[in-house]
PDB file of N, CA, C, O and CB in Angstrom:
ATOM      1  N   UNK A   1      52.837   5.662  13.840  1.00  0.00           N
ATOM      2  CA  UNK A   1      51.448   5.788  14.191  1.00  0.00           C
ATOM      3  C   UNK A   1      51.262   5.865  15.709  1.00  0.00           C
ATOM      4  O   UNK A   1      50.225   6.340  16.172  1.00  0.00           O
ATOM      5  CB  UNK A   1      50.664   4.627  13.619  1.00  0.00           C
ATOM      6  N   UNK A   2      52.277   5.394  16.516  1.00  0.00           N
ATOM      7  CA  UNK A   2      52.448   5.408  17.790  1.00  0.00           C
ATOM      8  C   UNK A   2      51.990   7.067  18.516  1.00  0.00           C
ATOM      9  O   UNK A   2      51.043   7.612  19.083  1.00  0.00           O
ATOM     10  CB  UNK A   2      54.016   4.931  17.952  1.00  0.00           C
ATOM     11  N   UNK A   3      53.504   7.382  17.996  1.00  0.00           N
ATOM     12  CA  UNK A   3      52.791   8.900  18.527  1.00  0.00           C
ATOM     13  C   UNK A   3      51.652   9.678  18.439  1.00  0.00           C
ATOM     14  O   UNK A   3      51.194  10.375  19.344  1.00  0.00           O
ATOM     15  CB  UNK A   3      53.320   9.730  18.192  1.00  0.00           C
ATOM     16  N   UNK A   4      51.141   9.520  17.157  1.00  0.00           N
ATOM     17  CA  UNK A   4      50.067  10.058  16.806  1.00  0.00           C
ATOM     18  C   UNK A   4      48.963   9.733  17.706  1.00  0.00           C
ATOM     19  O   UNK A   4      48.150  10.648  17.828  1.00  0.00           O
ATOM     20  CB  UNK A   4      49.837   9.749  15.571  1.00  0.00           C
ATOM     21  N   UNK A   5      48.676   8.456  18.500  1.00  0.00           N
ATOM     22  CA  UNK A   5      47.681   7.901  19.409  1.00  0.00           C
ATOM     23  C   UNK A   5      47.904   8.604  20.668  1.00  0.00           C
ATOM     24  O   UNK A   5      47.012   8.868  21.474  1.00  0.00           O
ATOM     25  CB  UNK A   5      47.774   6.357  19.580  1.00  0.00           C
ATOM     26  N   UNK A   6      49.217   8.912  20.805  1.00  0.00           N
ATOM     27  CA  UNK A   6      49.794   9.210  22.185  1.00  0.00           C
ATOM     28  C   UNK A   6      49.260  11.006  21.997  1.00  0.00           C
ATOM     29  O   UNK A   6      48.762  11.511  23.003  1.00  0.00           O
ATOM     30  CB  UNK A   6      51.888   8.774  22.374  1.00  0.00           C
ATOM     31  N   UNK A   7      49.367  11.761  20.905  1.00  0.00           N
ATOM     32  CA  UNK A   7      49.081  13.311  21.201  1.00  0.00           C
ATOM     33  C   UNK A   7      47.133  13.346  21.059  1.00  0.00           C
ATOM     34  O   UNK A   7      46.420  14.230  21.535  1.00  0.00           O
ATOM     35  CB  UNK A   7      50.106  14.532  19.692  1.00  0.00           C
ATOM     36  N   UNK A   8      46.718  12.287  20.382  1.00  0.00           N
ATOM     37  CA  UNK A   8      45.357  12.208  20.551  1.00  0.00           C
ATOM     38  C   UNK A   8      44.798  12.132  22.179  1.00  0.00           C
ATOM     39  O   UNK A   8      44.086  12.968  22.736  1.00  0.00           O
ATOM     40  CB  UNK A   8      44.953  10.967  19.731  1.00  0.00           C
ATOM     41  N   UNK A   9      45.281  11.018  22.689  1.00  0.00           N
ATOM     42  CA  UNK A   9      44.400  10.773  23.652  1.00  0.00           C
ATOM     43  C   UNK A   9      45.036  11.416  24.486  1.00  0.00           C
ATOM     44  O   UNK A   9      44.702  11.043  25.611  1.00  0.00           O
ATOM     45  CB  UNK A   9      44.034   9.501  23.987  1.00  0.00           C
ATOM     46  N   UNK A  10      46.105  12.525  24.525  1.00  0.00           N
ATOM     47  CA  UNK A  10      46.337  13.530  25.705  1.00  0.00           C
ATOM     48  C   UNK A  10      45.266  15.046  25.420  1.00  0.00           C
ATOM     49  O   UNK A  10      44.667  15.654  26.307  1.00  0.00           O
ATOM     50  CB  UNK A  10      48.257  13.979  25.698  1.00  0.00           C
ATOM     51  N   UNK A  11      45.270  15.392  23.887  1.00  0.00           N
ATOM     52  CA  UNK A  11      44.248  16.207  23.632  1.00  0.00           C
ATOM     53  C   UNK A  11      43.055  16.287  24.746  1.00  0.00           C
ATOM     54  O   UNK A  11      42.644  15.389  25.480  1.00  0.00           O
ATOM     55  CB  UNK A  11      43.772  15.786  22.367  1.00  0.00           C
ATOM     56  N   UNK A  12      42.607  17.721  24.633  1.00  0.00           N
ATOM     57  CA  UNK A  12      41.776  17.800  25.651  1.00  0.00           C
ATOM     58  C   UNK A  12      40.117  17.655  24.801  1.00  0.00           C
ATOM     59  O   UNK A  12      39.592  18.546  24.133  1.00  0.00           O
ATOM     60  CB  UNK A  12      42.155  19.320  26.541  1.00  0.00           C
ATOM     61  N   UNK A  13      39.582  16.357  25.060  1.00  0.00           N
ATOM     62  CA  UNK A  13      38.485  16.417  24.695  1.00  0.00           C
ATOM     63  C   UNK A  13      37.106  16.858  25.148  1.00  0.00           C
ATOM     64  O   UNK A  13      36.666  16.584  26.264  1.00  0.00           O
ATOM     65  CB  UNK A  13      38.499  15.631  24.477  1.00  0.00           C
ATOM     66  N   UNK A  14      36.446  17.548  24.240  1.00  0.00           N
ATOM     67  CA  UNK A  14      35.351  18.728  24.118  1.00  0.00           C
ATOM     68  C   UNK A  14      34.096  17.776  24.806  1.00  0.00           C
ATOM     69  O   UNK A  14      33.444  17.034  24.073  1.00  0.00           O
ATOM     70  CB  UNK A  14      35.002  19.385  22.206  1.00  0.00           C
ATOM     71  N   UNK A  15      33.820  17.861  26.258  1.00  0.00           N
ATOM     72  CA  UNK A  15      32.536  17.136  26.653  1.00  0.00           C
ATOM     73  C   UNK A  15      31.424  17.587  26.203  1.00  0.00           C
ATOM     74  O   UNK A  15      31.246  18.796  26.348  1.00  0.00           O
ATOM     75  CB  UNK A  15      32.322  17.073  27.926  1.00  0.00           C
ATOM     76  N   UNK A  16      30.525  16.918  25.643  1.00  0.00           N
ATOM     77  CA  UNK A  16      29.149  17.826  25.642  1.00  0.00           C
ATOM     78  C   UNK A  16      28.217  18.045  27.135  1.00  0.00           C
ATOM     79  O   UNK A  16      28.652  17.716  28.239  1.00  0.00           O
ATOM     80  CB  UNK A  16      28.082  17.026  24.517  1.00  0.00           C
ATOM     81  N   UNK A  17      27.088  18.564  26.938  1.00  0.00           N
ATOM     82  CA  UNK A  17      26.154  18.430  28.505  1.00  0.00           C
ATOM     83  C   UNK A  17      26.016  17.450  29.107  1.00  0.00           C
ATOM     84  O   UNK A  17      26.039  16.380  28.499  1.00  0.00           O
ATOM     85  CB  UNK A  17      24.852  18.682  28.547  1.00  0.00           C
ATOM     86  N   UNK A  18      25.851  17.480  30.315  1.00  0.00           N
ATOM     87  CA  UNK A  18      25.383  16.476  31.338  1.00  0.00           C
ATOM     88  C   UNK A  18      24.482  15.726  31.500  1.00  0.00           C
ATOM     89  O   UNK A  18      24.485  14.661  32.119  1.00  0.00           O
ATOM     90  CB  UNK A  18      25.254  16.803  32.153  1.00  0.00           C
ATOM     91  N   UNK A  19      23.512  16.316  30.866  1.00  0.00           N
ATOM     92  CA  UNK A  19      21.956  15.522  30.502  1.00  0.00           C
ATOM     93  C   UNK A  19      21.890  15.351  29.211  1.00  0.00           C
ATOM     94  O   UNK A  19      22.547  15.992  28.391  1.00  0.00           O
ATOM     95  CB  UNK A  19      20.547  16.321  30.870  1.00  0.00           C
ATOM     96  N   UNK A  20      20.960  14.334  28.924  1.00  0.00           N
ATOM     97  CA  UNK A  20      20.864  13.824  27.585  1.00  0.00           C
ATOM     98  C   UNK A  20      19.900  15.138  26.648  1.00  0.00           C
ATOM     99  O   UNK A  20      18.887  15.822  26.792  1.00  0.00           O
ATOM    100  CB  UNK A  20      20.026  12.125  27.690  1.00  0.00           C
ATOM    101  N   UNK A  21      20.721  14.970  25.911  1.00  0.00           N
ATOM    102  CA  UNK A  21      20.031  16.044  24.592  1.00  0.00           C
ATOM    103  C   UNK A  21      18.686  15.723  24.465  1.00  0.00           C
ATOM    104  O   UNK A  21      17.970  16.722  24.525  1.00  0.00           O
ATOM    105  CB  UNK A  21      20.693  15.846  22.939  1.00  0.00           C
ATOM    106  N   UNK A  22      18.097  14.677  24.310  1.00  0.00           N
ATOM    107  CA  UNK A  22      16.371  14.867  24.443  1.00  0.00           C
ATOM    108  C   UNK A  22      16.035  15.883  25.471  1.00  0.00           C
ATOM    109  O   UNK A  22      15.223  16.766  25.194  1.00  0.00           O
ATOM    110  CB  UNK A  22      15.537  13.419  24.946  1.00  0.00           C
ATOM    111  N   UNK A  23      16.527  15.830  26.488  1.00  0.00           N
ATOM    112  CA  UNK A  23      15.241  16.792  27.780  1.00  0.00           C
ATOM    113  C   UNK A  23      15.355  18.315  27.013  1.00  0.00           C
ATOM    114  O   UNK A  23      14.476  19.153  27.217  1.00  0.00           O
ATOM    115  CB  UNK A  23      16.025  17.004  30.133  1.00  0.00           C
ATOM    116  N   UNK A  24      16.180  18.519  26.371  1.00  0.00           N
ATOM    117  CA  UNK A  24      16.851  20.345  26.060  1.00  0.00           C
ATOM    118  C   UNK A  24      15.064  21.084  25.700  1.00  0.00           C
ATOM    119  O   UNK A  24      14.681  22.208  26.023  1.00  0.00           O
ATOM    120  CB  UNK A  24      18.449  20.519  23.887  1.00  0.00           C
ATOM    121  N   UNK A  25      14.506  20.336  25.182  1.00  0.00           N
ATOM    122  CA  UNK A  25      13.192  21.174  24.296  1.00  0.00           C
ATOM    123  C   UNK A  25      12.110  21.205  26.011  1.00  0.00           C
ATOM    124  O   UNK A  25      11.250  22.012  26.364  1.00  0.00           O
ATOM    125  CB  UNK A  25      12.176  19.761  22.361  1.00  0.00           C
ATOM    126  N   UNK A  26      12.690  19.892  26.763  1.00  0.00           N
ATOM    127  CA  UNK A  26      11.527  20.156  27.767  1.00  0.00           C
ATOM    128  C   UNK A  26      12.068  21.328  28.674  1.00  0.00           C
ATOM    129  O   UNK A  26      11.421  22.253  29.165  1.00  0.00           O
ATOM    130  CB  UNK A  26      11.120  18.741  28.725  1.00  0.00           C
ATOM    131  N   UNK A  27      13.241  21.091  28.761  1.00  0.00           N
ATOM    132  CA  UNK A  27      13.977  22.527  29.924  1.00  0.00           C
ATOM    133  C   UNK A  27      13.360  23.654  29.605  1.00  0.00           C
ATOM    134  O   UNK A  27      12.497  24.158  30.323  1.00  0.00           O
ATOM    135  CB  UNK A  27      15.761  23.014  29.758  1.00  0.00           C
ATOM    136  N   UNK A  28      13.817  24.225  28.314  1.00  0.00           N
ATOM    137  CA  UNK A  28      13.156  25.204  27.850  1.00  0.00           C
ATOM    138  C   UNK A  28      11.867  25.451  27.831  1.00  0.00           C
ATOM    139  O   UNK A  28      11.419  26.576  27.611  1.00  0.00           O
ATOM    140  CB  UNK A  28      13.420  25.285  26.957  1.00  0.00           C
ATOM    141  N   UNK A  29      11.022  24.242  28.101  1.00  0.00           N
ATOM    142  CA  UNK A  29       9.569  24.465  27.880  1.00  0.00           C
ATOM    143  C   UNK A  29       9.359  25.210  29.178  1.00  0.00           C
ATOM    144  O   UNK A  29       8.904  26.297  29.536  1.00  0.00           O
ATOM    145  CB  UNK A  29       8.592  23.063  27.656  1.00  0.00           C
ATOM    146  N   UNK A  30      10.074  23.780  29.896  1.00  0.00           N
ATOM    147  CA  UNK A  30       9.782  24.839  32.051  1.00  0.00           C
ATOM    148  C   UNK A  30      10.353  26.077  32.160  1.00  0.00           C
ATOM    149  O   UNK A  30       9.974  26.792  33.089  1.00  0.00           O
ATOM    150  CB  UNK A  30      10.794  24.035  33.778  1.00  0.00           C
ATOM    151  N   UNK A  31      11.284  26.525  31.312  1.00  0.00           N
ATOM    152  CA  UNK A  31      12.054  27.775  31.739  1.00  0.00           C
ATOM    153  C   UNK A  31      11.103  28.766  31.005  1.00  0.00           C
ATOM    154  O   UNK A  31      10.731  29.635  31.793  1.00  0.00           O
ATOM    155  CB  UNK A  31      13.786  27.857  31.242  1.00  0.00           C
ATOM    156  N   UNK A  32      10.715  28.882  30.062  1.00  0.00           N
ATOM    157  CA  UNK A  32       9.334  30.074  29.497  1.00  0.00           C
ATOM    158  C   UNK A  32       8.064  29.751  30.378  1.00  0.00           C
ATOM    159  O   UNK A  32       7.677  30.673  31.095  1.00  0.00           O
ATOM    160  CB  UNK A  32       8.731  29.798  27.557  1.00  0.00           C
ATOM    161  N   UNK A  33       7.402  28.626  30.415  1.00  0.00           N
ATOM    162  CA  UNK A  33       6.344  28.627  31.624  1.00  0.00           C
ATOM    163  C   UNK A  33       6.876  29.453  33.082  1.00  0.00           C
ATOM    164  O   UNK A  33       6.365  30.517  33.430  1.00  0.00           O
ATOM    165  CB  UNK A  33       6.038  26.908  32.032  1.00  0.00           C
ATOM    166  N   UNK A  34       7.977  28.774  33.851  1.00  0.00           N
ATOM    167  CA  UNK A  34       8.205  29.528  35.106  1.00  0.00           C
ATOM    168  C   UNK A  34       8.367  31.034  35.124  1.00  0.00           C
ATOM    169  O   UNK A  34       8.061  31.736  36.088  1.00  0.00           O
ATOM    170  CB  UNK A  34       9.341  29.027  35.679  1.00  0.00           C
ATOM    171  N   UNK A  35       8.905  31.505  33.908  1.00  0.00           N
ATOM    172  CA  UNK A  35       9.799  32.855  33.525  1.00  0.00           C
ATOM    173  C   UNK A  35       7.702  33.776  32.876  1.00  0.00           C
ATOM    174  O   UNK A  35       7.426  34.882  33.340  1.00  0.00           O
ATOM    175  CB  UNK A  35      11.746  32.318  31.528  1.00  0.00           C
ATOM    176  N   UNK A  36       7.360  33.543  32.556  1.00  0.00           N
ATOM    177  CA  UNK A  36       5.546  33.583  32.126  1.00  0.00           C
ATOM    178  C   UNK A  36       4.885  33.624  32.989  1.00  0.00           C
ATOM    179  O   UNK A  36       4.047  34.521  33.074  1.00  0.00           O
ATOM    180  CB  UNK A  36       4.842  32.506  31.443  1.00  0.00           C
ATOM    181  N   UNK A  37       5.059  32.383  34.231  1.00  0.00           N
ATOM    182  CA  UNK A  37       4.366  32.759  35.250  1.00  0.00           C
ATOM    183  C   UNK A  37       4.270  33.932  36.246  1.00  0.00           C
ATOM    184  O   UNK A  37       3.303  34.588  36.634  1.00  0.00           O
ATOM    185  CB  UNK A  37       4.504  31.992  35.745  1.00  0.00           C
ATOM    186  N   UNK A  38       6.237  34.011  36.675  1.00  0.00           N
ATOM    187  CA  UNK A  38       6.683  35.253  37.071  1.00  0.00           C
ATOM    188  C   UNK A  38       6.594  36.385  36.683  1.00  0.00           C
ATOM    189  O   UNK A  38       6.413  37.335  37.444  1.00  0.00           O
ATOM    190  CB  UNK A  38       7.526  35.267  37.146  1.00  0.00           C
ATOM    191  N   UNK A  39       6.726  36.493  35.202  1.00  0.00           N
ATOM    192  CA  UNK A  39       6.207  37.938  34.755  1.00  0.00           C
ATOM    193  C   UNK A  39       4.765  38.377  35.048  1.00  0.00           C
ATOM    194  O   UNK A  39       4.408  39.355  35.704  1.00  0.00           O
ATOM    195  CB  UNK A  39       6.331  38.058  33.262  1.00  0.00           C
ATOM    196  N   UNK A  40       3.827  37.232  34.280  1.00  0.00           N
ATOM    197  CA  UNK A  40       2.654  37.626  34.629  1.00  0.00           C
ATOM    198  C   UNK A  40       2.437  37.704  36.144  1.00  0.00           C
ATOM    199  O   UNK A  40       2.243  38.908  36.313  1.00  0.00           O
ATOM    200  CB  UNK A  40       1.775  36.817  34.013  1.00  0.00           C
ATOM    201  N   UNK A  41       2.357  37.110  37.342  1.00  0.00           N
ATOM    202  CA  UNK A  41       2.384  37.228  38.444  1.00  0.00           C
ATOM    203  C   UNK A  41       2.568  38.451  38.981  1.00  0.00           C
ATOM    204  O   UNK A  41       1.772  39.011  39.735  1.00  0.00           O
ATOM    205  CB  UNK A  41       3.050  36.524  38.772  1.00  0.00           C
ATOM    206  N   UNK A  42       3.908  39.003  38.495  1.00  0.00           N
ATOM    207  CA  UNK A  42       4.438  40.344  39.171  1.00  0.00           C
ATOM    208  C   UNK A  42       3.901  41.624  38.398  1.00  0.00           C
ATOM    209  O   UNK A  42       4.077  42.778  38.788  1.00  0.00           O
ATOM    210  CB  UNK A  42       6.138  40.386  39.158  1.00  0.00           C
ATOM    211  N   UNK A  43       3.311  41.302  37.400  1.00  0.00           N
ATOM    212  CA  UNK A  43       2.752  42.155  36.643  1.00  0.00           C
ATOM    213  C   UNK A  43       1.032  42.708  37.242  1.00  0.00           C
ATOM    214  O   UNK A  43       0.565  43.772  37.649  1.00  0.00           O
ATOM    215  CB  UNK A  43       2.823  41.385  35.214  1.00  0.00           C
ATOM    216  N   UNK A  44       0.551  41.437  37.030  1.00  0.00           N
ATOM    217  CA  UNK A  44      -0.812  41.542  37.614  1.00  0.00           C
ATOM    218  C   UNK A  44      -0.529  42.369  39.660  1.00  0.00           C
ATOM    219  O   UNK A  44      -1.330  43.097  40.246  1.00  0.00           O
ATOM    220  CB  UNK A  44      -1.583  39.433  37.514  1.00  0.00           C
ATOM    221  N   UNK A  45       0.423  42.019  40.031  1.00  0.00           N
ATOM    222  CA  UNK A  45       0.472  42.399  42.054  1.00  0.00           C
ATOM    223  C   UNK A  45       0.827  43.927  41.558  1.00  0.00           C
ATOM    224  O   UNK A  45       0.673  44.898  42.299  1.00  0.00           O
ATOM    225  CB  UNK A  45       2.218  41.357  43.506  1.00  0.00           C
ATOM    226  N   UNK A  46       1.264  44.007  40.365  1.00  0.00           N
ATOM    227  CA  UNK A  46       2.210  45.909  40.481  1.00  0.00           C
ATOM    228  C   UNK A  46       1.109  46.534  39.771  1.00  0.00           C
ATOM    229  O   UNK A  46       1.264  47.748  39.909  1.00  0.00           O
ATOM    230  CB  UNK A  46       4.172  46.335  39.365  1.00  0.00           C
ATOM    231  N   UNK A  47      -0.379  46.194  38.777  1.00  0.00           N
ATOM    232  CA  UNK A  47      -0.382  47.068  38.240  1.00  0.00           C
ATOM    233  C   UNK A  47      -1.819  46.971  38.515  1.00  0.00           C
ATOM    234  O   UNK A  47      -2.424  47.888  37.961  1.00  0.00           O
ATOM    235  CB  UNK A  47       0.283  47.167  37.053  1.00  0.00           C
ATOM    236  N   UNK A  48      -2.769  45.974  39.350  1.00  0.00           N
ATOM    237  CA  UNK A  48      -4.012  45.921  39.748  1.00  0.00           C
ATOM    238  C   UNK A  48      -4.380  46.823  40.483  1.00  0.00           C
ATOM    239  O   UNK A  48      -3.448  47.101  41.237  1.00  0.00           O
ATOM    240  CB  UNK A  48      -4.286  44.956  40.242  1.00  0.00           C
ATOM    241  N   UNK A  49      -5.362  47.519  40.697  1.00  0.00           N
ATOM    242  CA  UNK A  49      -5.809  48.195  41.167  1.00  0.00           C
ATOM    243  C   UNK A  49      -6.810  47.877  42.584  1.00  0.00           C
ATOM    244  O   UNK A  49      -6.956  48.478  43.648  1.00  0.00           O
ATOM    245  CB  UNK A  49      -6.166  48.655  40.191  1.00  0.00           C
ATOM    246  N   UNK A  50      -7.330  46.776  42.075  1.00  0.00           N
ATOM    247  CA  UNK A  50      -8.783  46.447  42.785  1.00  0.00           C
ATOM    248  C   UNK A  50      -7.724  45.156  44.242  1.00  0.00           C
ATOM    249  O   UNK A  50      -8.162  44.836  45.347  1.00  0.00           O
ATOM    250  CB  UNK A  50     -10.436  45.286  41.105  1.00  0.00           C
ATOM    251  N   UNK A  51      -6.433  44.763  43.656  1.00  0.00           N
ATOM    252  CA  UNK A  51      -6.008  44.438  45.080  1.00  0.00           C
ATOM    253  C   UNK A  51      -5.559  45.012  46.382  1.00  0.00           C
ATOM    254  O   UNK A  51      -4.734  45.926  46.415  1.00  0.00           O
ATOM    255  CB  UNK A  51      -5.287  43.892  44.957  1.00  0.00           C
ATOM    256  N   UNK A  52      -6.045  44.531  47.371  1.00  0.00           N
ATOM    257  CA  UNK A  52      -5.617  45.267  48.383  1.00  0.00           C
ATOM    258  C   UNK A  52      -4.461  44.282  49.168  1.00  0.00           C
ATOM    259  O   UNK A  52      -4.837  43.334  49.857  1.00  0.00           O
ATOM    260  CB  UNK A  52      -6.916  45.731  49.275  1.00  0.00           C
ATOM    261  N   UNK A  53      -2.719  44.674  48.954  1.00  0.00           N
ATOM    262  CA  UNK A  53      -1.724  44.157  49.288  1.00  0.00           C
ATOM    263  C   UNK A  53      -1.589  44.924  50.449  1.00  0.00           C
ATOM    264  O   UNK A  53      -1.464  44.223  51.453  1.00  0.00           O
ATOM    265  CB  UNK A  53      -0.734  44.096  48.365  1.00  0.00           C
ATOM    266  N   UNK A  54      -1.570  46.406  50.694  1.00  0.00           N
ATOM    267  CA  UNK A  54      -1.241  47.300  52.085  1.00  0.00           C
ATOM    268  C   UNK A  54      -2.640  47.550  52.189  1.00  0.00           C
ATOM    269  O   UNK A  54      -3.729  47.257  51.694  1.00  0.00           O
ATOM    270  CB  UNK A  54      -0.149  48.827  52.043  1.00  0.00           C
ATOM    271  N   UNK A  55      -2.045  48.287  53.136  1.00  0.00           N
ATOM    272  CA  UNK A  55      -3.582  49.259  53.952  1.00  0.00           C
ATOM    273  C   UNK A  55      -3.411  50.311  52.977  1.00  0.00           C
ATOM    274  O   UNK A  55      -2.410  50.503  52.287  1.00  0.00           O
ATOM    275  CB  UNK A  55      -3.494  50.035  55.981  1.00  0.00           C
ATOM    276  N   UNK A  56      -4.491  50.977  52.986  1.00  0.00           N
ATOM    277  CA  UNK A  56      -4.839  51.834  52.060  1.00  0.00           C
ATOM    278  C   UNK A  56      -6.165  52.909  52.218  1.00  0.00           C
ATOM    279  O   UNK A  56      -7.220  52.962  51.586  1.00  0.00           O
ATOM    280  CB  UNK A  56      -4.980  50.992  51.005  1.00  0.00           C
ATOM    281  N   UNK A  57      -5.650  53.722  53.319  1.00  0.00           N
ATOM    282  CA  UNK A  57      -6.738  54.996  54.213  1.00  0.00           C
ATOM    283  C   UNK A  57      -7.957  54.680  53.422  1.00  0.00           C
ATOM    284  O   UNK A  57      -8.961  54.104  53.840  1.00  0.00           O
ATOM    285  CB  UNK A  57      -6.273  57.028  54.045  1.00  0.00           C
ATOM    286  N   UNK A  58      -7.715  55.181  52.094  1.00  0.00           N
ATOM    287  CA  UNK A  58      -9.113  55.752  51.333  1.00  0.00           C
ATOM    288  C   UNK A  58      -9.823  54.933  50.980  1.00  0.00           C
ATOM    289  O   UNK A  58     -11.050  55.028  51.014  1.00  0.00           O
ATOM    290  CB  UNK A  58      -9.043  56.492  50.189  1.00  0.00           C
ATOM    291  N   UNK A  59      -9.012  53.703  50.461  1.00  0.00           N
ATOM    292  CA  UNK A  59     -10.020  52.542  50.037  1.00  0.00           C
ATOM    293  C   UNK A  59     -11.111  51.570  51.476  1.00  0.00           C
ATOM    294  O   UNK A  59     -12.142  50.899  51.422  1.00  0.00           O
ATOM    295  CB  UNK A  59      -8.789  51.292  49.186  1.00  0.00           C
ATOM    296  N   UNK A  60     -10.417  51.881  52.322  1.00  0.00           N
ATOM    297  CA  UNK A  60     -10.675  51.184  53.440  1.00  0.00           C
ATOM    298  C   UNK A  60     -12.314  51.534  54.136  1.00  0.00           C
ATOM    299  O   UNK A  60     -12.405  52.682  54.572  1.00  0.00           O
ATOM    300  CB  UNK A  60      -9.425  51.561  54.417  1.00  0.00           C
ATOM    301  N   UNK A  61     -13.412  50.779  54.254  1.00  0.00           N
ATOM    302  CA  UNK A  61     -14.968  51.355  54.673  1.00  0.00           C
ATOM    303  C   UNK A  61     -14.462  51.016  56.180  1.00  0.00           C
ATOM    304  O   UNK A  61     -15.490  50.769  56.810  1.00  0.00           O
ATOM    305  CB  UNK A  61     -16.714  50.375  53.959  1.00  0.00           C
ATOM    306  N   UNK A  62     -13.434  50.904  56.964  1.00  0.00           N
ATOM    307  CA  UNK A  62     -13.365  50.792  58.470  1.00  0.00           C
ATOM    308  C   UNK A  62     -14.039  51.385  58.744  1.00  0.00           C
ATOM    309  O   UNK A  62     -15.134  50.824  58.796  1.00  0.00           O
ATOM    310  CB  UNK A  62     -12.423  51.011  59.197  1.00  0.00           C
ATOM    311  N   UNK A  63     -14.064  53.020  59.168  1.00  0.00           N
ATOM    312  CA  UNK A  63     -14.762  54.336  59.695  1.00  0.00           C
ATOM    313  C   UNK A  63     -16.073  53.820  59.756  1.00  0.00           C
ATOM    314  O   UNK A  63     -16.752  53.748  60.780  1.00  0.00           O
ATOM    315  CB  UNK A  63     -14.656  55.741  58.744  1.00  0.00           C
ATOM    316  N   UNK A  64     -16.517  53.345  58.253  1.00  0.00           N
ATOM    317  CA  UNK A  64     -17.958  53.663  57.996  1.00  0.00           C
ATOM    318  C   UNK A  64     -18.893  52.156  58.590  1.00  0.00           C
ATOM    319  O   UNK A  64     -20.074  52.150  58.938  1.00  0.00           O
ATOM    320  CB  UNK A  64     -18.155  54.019  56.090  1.00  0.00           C
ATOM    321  N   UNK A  65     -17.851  50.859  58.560  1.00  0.00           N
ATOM    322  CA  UNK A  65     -18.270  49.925  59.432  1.00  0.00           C
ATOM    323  C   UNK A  65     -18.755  49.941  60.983  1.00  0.00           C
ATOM    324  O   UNK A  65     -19.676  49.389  61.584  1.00  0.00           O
ATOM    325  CB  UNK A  65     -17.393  49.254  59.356  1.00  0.00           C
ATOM    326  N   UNK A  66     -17.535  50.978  61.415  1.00  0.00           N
ATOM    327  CA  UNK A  66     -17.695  50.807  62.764  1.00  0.00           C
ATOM    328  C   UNK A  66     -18.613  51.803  63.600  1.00  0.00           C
ATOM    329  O   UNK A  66     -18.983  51.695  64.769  1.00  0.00           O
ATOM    330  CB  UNK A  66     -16.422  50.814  63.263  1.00  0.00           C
ATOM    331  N   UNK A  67     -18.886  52.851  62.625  1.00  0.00           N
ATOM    332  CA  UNK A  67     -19.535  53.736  62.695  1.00  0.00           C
ATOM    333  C   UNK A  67     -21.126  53.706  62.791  1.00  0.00           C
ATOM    334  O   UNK A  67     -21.870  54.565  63.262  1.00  0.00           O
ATOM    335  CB  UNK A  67     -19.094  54.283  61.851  1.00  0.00           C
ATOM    336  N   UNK A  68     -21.445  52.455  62.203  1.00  0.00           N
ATOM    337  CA  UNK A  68     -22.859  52.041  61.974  1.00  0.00           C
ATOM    338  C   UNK A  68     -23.540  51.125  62.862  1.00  0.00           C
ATOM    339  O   UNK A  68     -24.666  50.633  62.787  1.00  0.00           O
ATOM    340  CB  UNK A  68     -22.957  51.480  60.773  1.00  0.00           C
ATOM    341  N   UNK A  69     -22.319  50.960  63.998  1.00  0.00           N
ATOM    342  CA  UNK A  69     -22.922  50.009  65.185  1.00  0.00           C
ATOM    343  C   UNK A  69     -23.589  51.032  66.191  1.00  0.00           C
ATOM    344  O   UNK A  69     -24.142  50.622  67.212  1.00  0.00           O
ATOM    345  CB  UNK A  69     -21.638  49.025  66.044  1.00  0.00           C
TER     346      UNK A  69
END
């Protein structure tokens, strides 16, 4: 029975994760919220219309501001 203890505890044993198995459902909760936020975020800056991120000649009433002094 000797040996048998001796090839066990040289076996390479299988660790599980680092954090406790409860948090797993909250990780995932933050990783679809953050990953949701980002999509929507980058979605709404690429496909809005009515924001103004650059300059933008045509949309711009400069001319017609400065024009009226």
């Amino acid at each position: 029975m000797l040996p048998t203890r001796v090839l066990l505890n040289s076996a390479k044993k299988a660790t599980g994760p680092k954090f406790p198995v409860e948090l797993t459902p909250l990780f995932l909760a933050v990783c679809v919220a953050v990953g949701s936020g980002c999509f929507f975020t980058y979605k709404k800056l690429t496909t809005d219309d009515t924001l103004r991120l650059k300059n933008n000649p045509e949309n711009t009433g400069l001319k017609e501001i400065l024009n009226q002094k």
